[in-house]
py3Dmol code that shows the C-alpha trace and the ligand (Angstrom):
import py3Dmol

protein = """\
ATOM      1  CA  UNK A   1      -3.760  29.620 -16.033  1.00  0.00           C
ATOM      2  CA  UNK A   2      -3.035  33.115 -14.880  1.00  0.00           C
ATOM      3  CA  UNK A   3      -0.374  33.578 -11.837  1.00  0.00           C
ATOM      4  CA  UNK A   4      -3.677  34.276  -9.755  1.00  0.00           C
ATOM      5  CA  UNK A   5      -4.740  30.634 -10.116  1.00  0.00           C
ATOM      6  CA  UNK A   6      -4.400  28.580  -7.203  1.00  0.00           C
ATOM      7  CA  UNK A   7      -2.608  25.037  -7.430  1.00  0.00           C
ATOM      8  CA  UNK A   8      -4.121  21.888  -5.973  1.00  0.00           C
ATOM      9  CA  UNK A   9      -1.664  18.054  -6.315  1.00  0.00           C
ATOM     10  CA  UNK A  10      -4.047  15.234  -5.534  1.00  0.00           C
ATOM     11  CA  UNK A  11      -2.315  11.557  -5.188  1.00  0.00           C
ATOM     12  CA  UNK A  12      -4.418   8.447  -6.292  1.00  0.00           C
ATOM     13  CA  UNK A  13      -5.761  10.553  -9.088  1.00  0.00           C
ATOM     14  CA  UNK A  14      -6.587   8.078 -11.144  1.00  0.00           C
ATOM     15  CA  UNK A  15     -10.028   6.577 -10.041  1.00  0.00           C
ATOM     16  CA  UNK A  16     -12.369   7.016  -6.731  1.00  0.00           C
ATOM     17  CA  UNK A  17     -12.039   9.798  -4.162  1.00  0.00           C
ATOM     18  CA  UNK A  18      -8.959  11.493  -6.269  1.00  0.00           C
ATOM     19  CA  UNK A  19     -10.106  11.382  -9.312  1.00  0.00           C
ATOM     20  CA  UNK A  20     -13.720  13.044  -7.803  1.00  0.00           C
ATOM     21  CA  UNK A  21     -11.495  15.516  -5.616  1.00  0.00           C
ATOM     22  CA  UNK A  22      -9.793  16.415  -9.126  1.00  0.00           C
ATOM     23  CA  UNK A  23     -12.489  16.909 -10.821  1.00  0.00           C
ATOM     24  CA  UNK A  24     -14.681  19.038  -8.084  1.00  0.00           C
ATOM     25  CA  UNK A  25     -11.122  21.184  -7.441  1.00  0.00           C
ATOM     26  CA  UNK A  26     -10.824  22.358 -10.875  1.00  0.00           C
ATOM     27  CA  UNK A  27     -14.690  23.316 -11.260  1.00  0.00           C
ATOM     28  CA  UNK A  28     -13.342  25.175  -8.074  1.00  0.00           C
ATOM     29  CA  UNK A  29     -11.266  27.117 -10.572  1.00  0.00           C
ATOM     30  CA  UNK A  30      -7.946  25.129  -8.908  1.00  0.00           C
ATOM     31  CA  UNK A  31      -4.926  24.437 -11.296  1.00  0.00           C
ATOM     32  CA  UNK A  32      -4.710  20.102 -10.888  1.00  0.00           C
ATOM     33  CA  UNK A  33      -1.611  18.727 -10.842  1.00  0.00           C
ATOM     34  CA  UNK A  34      -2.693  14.555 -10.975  1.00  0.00           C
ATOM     35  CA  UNK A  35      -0.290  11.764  -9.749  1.00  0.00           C
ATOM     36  CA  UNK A  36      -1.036   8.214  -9.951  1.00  0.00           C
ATOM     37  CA  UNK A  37       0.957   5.027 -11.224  1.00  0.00           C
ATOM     38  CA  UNK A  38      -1.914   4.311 -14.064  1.00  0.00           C
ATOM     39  CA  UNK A  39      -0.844   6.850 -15.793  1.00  0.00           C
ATOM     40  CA  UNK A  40      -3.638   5.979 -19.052  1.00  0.00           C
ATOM     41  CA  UNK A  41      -6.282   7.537 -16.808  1.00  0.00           C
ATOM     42  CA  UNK A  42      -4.855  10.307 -14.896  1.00  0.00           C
ATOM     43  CA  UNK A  43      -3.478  11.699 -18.625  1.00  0.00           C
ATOM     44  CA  UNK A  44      -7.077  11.525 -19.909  1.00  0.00           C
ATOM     45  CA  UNK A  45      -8.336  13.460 -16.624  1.00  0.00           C
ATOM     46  CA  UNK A  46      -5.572  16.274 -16.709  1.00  0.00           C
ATOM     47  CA  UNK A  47      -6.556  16.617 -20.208  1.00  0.00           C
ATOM     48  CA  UNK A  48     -10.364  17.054 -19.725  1.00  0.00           C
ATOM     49  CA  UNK A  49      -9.845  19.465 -17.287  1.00  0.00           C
ATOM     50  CA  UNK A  50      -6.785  21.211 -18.442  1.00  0.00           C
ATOM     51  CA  UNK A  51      -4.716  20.133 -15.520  1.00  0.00           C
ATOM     52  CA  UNK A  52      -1.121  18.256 -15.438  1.00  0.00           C
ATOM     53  CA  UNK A  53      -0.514  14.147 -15.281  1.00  0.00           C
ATOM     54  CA  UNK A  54       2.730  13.215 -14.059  1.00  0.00           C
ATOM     55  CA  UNK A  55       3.485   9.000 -12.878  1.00  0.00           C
ATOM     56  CA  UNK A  56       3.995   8.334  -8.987  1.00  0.00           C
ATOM     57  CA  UNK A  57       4.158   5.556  -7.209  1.00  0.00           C
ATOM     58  CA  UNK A  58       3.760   6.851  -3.390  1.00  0.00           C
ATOM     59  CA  UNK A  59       5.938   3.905  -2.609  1.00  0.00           C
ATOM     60  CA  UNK A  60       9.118   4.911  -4.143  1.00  0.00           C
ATOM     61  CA  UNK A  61      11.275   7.643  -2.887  1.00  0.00           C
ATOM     62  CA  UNK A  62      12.483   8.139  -6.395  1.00  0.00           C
ATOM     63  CA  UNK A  63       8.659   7.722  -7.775  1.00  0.00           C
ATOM     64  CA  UNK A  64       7.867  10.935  -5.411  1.00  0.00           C
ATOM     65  CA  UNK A  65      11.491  12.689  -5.711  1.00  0.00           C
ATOM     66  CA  UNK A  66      10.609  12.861  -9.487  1.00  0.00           C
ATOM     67  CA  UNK A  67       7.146  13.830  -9.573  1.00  0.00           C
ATOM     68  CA  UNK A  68       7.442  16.762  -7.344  1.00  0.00           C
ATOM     69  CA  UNK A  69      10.390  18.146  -9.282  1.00  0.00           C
ATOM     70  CA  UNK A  70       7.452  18.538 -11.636  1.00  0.00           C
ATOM     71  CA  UNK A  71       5.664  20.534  -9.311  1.00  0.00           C
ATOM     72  CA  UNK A  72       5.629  24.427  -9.537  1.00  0.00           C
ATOM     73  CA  UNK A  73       7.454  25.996  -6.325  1.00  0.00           C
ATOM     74  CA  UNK A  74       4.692  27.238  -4.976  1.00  0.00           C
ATOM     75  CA  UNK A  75       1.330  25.447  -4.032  1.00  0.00           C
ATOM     76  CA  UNK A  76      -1.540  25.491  -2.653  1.00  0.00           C
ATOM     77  CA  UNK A  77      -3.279  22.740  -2.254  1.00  0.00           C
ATOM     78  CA  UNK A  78      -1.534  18.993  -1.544  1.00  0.00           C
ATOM     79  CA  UNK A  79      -4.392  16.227  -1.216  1.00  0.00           C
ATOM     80  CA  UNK A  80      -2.703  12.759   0.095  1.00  0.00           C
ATOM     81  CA  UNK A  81      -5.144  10.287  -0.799  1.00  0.00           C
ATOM     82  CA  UNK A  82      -3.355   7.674  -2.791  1.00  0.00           C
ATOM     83  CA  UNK A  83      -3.871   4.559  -0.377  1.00  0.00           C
ATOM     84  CA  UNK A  84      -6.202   1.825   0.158  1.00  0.00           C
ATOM     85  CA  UNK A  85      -6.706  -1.636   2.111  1.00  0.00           C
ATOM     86  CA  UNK A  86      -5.581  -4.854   1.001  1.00  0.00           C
ATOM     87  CA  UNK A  87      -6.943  -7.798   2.561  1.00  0.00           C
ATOM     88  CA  UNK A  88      -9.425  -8.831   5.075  1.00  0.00           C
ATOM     89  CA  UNK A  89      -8.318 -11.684   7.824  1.00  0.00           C
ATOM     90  CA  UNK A  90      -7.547 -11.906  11.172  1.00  0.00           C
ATOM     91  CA  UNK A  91      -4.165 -10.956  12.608  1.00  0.00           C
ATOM     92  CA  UNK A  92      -3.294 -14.784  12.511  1.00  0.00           C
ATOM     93  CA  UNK A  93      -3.528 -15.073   8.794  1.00  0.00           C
ATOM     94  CA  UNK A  94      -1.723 -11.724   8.120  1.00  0.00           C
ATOM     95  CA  UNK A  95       0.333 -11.618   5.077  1.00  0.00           C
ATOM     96  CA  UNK A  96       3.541  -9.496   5.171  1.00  0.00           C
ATOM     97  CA  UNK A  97       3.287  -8.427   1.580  1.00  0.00           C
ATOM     98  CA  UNK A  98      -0.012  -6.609   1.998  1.00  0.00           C
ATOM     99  CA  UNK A  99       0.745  -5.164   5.142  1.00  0.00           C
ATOM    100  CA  UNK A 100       4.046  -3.793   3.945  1.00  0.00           C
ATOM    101  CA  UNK A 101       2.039  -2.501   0.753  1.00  0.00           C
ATOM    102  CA  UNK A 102      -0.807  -0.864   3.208  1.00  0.00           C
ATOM    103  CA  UNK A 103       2.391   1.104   5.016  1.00  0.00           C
ATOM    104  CA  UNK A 104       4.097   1.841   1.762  1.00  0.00           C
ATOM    105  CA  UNK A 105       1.605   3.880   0.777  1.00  0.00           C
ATOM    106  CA  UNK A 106      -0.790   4.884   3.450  1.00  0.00           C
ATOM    107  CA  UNK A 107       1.852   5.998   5.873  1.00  0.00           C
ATOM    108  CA  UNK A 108       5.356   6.087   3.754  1.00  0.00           C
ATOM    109  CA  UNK A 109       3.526   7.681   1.158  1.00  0.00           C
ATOM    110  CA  UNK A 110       1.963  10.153   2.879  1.00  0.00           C
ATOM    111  CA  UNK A 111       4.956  11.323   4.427  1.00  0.00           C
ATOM    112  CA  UNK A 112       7.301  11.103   1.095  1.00  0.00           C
ATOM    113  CA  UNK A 113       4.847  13.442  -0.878  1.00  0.00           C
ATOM    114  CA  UNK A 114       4.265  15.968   1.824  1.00  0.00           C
ATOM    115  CA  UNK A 115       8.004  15.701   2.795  1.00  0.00           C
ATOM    116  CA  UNK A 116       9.055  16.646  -0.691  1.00  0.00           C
ATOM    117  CA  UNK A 117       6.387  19.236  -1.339  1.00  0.00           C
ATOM    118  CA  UNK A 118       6.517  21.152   2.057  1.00  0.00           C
ATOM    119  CA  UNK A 119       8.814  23.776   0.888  1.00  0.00           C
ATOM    120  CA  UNK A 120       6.308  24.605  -2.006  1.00  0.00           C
ATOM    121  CA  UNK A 121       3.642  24.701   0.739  1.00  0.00           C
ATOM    122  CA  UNK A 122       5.105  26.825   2.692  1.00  0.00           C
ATOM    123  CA  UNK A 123       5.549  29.091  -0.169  1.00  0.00           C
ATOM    124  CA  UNK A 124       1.936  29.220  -1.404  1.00  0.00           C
ATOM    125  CA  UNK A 125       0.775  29.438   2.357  1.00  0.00           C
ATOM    126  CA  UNK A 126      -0.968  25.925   1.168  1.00  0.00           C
ATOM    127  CA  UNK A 127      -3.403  23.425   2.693  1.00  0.00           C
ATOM    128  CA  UNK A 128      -2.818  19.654   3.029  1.00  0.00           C
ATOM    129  CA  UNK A 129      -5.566  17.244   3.412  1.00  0.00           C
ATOM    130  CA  UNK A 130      -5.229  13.509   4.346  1.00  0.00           C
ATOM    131  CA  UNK A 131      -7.921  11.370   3.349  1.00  0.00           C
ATOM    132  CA  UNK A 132      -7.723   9.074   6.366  1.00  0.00           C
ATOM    133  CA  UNK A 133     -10.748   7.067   6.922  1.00  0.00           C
ATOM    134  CA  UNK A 134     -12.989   5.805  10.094  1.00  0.00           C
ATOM    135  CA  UNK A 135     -10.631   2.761  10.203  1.00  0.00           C
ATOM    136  CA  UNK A 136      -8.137   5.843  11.610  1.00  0.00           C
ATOM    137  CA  UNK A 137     -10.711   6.104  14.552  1.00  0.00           C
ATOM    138  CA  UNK A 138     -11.972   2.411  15.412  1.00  0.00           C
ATOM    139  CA  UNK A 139     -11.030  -0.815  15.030  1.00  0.00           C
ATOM    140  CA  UNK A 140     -13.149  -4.014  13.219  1.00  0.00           C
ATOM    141  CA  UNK A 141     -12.545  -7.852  13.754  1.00  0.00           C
ATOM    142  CA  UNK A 142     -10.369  -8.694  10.400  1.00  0.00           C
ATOM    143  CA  UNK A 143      -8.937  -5.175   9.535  1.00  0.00           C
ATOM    144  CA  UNK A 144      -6.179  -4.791  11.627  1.00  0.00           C
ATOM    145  CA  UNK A 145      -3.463  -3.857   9.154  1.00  0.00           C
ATOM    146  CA  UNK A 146      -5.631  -1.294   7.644  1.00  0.00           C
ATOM    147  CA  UNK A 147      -7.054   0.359  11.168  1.00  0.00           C
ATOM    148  CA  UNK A 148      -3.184   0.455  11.833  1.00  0.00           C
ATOM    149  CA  UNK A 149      -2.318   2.040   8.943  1.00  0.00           C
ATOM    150  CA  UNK A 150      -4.679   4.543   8.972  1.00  0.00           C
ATOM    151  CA  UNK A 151      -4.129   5.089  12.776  1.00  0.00           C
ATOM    152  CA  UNK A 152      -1.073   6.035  12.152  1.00  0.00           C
ATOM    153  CA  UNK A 153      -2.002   8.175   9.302  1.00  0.00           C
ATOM    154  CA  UNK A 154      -4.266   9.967  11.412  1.00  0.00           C
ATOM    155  CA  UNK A 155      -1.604  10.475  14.051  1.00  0.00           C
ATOM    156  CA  UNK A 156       1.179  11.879  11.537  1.00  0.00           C
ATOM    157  CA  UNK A 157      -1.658  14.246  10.192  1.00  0.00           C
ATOM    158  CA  UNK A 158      -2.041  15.746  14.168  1.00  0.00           C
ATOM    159  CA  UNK A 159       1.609  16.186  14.769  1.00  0.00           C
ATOM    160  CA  UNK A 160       2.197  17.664  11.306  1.00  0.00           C
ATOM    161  CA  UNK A 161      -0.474  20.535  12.230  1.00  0.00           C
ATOM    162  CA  UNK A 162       1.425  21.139  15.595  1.00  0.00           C
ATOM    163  CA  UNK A 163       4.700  21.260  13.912  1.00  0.00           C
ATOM    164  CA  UNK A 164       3.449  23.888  11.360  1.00  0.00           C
ATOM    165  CA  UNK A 165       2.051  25.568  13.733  1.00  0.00           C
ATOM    166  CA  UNK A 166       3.200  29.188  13.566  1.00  0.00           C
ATOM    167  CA  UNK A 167       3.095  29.091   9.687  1.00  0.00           C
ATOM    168  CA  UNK A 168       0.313  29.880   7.575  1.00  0.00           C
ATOM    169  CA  UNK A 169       0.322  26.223   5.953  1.00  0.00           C
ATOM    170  CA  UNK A 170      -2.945  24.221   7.025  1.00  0.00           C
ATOM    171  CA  UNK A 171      -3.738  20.671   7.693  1.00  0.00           C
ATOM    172  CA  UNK A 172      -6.909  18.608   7.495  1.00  0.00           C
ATOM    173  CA  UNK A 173      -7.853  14.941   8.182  1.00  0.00           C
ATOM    174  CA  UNK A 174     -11.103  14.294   6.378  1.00  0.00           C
ATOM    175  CA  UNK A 175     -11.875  10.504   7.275  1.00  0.00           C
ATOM    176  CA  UNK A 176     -15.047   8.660   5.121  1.00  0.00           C
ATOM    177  CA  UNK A 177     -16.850   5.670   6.146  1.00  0.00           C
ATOM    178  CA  UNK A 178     -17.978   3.802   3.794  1.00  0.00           C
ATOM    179  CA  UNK A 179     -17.420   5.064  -0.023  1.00  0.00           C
ATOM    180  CA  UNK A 180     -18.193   3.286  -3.316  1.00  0.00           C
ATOM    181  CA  UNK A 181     -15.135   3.206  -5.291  1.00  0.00           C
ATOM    182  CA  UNK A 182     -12.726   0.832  -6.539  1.00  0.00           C
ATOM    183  CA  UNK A 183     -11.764   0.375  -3.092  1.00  0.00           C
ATOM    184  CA  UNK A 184     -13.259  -2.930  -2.255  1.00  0.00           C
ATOM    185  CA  UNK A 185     -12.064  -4.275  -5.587  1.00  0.00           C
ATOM    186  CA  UNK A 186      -8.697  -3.439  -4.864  1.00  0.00           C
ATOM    187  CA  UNK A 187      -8.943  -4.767  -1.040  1.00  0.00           C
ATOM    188  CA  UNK A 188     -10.247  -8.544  -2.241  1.00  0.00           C
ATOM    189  CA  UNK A 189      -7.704  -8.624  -5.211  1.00  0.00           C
ATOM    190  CA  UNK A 190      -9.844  -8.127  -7.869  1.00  0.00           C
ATOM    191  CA  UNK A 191     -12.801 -10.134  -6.809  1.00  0.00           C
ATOM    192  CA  UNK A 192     -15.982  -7.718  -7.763  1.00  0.00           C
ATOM    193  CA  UNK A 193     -18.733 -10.103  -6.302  1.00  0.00           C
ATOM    194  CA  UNK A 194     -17.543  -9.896  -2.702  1.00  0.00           C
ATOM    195  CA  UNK A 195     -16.719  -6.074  -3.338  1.00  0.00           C
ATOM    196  CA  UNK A 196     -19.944  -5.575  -4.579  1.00  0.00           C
ATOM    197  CA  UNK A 197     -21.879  -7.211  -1.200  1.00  0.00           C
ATOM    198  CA  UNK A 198     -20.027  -4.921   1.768  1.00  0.00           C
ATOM    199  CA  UNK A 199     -22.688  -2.001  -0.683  1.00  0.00           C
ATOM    200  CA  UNK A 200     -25.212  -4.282  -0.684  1.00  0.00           C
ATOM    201  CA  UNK A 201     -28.491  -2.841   0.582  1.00  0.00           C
ATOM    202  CA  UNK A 202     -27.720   0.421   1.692  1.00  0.00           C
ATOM    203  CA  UNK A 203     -26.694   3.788  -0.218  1.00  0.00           C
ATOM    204  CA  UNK A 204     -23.015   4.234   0.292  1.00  0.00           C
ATOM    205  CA  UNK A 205     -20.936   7.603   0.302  1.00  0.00           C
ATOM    206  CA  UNK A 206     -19.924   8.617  -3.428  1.00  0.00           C
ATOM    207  CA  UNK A 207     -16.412   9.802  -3.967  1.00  0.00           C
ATOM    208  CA  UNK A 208     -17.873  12.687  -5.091  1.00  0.00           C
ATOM    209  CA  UNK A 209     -19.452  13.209  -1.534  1.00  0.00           C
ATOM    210  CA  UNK A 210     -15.728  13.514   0.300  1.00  0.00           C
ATOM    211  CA  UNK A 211     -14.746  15.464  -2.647  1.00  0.00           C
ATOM    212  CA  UNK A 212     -17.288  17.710  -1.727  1.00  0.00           C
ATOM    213  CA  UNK A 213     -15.825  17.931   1.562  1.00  0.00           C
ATOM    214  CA  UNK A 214     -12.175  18.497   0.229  1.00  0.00           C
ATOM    215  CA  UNK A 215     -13.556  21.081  -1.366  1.00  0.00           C
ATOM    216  CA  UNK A 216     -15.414  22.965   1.350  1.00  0.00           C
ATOM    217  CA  UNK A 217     -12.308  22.659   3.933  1.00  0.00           C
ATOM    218  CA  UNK A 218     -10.008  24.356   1.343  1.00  0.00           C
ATOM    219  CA  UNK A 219     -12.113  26.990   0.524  1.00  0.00           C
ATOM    220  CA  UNK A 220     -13.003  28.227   4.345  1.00  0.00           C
ATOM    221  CA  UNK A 221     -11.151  32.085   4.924  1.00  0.00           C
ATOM    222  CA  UNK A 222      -7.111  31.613   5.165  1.00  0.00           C
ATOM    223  CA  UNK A 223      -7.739  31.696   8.968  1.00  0.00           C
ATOM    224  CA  UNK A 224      -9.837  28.654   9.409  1.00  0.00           C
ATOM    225  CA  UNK A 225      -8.405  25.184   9.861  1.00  0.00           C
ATOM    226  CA  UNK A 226     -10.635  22.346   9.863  1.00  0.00           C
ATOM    227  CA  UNK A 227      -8.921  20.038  11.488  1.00  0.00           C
ATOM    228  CA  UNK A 228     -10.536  16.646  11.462  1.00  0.00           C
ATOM    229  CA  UNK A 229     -14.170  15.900   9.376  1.00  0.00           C
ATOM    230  CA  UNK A 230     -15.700  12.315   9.576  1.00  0.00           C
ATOM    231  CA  UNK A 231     -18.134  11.631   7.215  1.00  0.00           C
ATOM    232  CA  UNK A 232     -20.242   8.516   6.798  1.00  0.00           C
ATOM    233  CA  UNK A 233     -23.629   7.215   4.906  1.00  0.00           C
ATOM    234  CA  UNK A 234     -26.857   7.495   7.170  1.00  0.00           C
ATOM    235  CA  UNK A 235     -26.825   3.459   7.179  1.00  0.00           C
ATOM    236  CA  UNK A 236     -23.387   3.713   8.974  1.00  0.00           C
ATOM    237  CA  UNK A 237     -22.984   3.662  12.964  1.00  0.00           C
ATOM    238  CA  UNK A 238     -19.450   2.535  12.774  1.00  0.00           C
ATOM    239  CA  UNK A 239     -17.101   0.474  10.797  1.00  0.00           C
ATOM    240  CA  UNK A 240     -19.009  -2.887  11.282  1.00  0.00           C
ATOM    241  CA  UNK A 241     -22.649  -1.613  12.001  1.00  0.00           C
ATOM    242  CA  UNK A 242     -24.866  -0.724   9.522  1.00  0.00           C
ATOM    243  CA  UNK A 243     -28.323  -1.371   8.519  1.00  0.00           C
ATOM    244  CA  UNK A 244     -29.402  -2.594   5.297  1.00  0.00           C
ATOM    245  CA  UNK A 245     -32.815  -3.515   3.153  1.00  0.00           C
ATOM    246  CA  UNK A 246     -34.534  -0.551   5.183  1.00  0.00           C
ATOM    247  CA  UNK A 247     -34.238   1.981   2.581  1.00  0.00           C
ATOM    248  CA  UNK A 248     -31.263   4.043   3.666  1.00  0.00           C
TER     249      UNK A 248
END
"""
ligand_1 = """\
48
LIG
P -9.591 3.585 -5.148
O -10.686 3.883 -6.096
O -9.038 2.205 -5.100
O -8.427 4.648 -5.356
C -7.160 4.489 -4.789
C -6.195 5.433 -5.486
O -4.912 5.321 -4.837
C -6.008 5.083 -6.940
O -6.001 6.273 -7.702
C -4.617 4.442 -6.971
O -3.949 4.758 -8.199
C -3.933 5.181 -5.837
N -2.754 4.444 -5.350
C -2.724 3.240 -4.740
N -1.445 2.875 -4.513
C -0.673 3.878 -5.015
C 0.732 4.083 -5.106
N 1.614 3.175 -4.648
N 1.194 5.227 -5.681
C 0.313 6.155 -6.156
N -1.021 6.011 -6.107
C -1.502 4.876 -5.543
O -10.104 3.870 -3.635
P -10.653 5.194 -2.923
O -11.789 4.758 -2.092
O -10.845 6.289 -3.879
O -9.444 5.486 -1.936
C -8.814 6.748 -1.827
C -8.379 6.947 -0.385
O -9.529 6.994 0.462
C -7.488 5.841 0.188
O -6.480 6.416 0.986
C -8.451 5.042 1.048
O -7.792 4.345 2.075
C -9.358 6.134 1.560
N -10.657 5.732 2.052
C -11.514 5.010 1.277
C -12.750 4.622 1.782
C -13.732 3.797 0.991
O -14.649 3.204 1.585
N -13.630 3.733 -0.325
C -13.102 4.990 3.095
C -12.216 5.739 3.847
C -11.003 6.118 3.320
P -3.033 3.757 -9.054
O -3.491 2.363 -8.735
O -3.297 4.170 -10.466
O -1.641 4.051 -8.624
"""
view = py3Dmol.view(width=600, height=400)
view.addModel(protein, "pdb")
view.setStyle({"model": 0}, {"cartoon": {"style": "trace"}})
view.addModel(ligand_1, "xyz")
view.setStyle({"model": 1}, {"stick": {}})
view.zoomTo()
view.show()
């Protein structure tokens, strides 16, 4: 790394959209710096591309405190994607514990990592990008803790850009329909045969398609902020409307 290299931190590094957005930003020539509380695979990542591993668990102040001490003072890139759904009732059968887990790290998470690394943001006239998702835009029968969550994820990410406004630090929401990842998996508690069906039939978004996207928003000229990027497979209308068996 020479002090010309730029830095890029990327929460949830350790499978899906991170680990793609990872991978695609130091191809991109980036420096990664990988956080993630399975720490197995984002120390096998950091060494295949000659980035930096550290543990963090979005959910703990002390979790974030301590990995961002790790954290060089000056960055340029912060990518806050460590989140996820858990669940899938109606409002009736809503379980505290997930929905406290889907703020934790969604919302509180969000805001503890970009909290603590601001400073170092400010001084490497950085870029933050919030993977949000559609769910931050619509709503779906069954999915109200996670449209919530990402909501509000969507509307910290707006009033962060007008309170840096006047500084040379930009912000991006890039929010994905559906994506094939270990998403699913993680929202049915483990359950691969229902996480498998909500792909069935249709070609879904890779992570490597948003990381693509990460990608291309970071690298526009200093002076260009792309502020808000929805991407979605062809099948995909919305949340809950999507065709499948027709070849798409
Ligand atoms: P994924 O494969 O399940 O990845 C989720 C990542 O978040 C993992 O690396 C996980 O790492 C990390 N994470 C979860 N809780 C964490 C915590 N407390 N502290 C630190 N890291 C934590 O799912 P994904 O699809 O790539 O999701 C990435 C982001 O994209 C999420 O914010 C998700 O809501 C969003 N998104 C996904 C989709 C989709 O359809 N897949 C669509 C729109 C938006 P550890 O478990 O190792 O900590």
């Amino acid at each position: 790394m020479t002090s010309e290299t730029k830095i890029a931190v990327v929460t949830g590094a350790s499978s899906g959209i991170g680990a793609a957005t990872a991978r695609q930003l130091a191809t991109a020539g980036y420096s990664v710096i990988l956080g993630a509380r399975r720490t197995d695979r984002i120390e096998a990542l950091a060494a295949e591309l000659g980035g930096a591993a550290h543990v963090l668990d979005v959910a703990d102040t002390a979790s974030v405190e301590a990995f961002c001490a790790t954290v060089p003072d000056a960055i340029h890139v912060l990518v806050n994607n460590a989140g996820g759904a858990i669940g899938l009732e109606p409002l009736a059968q809503a379980r505290d514990d997930d929905w406290l887990q889907m703020y934790q790290t969604n919302v509180m998470g969000l805001m503890r990592v970009t909290r603590a690394l601001l400073p170092k943001l400010h001084a490497g006239k950085g870029h933050i990008v919030n993977i949000t998702s559609i769910a931050g835009r619509e709503t779906y029968p069954n999915g109200a803790g996670y449209c919530a969550v990402k909501h509000a994820a969507r509307a910290v990410t707006e009033t962060l850009r007008l309170e840096l406004n006047g500084t040379p630090v930009r912000v991006t929401d890039i929010a994905p329909g559906m994506v094939e990842t270990e998403f699913s998996e993680v929202r049915f508690f483990g359950d691969k045969e229902r996480a498998a069906k909500v792909y069935d039939g249709l070609t879904p978004l890779t992570a490597d398609d948003v990381a693509d996207v990460v990608v291309f928003a970071v690298t526009r000229p200093w002076h260009v902020n792309l502020d808000e990027i929805v991407l979605k497979p062809v099948a995909q209308a919305r949340a809950t409307v999507a065709v499948r068996g027709v070849g798409l």
